[in-house]
C-alpha positions as CSV (number, residue, x, y, z in Angstrom):
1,X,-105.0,-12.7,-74.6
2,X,-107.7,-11.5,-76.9
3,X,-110.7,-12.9,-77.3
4,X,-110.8,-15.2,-79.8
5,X,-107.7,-17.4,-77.7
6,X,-110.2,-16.8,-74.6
7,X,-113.1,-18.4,-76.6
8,X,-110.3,-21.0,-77.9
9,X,-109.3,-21.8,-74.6
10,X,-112.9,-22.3,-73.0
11,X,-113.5,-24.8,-75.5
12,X,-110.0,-26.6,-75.2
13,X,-110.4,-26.4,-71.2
14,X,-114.1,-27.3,-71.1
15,X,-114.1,-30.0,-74.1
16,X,-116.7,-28.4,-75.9
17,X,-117.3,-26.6,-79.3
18,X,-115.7,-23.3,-79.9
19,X,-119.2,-22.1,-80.8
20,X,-120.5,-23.3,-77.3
21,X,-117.7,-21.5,-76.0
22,X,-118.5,-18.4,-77.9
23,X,-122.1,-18.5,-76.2
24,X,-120.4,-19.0,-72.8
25,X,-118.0,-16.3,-72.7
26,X,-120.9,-14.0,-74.7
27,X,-122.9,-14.6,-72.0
28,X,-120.0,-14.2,-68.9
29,X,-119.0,-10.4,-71.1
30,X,-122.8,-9.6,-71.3
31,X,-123.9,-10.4,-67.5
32,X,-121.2,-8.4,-66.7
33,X,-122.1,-5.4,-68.9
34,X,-125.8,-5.8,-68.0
35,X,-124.7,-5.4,-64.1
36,X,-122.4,-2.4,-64.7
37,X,-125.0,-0.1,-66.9
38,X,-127.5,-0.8,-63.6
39,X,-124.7,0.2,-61.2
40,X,-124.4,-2.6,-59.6
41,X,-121.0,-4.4,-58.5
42,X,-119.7,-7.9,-59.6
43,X,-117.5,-9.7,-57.4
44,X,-116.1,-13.0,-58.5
45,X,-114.8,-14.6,-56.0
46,X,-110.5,-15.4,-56.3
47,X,-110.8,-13.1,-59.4
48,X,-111.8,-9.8,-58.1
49,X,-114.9,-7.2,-58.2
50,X,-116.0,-4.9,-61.3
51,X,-117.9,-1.9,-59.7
52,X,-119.1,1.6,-60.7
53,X,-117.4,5.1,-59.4
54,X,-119.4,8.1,-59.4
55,X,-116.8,11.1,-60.5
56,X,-118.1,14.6,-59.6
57,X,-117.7,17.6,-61.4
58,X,-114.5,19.4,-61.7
59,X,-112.8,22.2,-62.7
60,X,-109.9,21.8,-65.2
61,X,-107.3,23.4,-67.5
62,X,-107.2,23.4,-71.2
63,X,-103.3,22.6,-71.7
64,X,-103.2,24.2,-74.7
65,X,-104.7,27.8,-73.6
66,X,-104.1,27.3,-69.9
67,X,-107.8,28.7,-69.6
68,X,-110.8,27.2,-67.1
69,X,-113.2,24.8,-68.3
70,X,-115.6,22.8,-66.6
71,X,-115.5,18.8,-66.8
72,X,-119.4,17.1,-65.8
73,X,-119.7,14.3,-63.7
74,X,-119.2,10.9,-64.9
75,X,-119.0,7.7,-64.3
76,X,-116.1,5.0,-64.6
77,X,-116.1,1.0,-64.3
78,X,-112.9,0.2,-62.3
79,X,-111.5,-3.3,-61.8
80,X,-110.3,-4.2,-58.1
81,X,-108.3,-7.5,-58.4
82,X,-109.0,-9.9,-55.5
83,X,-105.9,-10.9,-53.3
84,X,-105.5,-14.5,-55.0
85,X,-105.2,-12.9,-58.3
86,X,-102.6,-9.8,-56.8
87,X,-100.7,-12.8,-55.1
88,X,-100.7,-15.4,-57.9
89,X,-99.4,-12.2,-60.5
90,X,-96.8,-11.4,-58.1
91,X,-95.3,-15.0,-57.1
């Protein structure tokens, strides 16, 4: 689904303008974003949780050269799917 059938189908769903839908799902996308550059989790509740991973440092391989090199810390967003989601997916 991309996002333009996502903003299509909040409006078909919700009987409302696809421009009102456009704000909606704007504003769903940018709470979401706003709570991930602070760190902090969002859980929605029969959907599943967005949350931050810290990864350390590490020590990896060039593939090409085979030689050492050192990769910084980072940090990734991960997506844990709640078990409603897992279960209606696999029914």
């Amino acid at each position: 689904m991309t996002i333009s059938e996502l903003i299509d189908h909040v409006a078909t769903e919700g009987k409302t303008t696809k421009a009102h839908a456009k704000q909606l799902v704007d504003l769903v996308f940018g709470a979401i974003h706003k709570s991930a550059g602070k760190g902090t989790e969002v859980s929605i509740p029969g959907f599943g949780k967005f949350k931050v991973q810290n990864k350390p440092a590490r020590t990896g391989r060039n593939p090409r050269t085979g030689a050492s090199l050192k990769i910084a810390a980072s940090k990734k967003l991960v997506f844990q799917p709640a078990k409603a989601l897992k279960d209606h997916v696999n029914r």
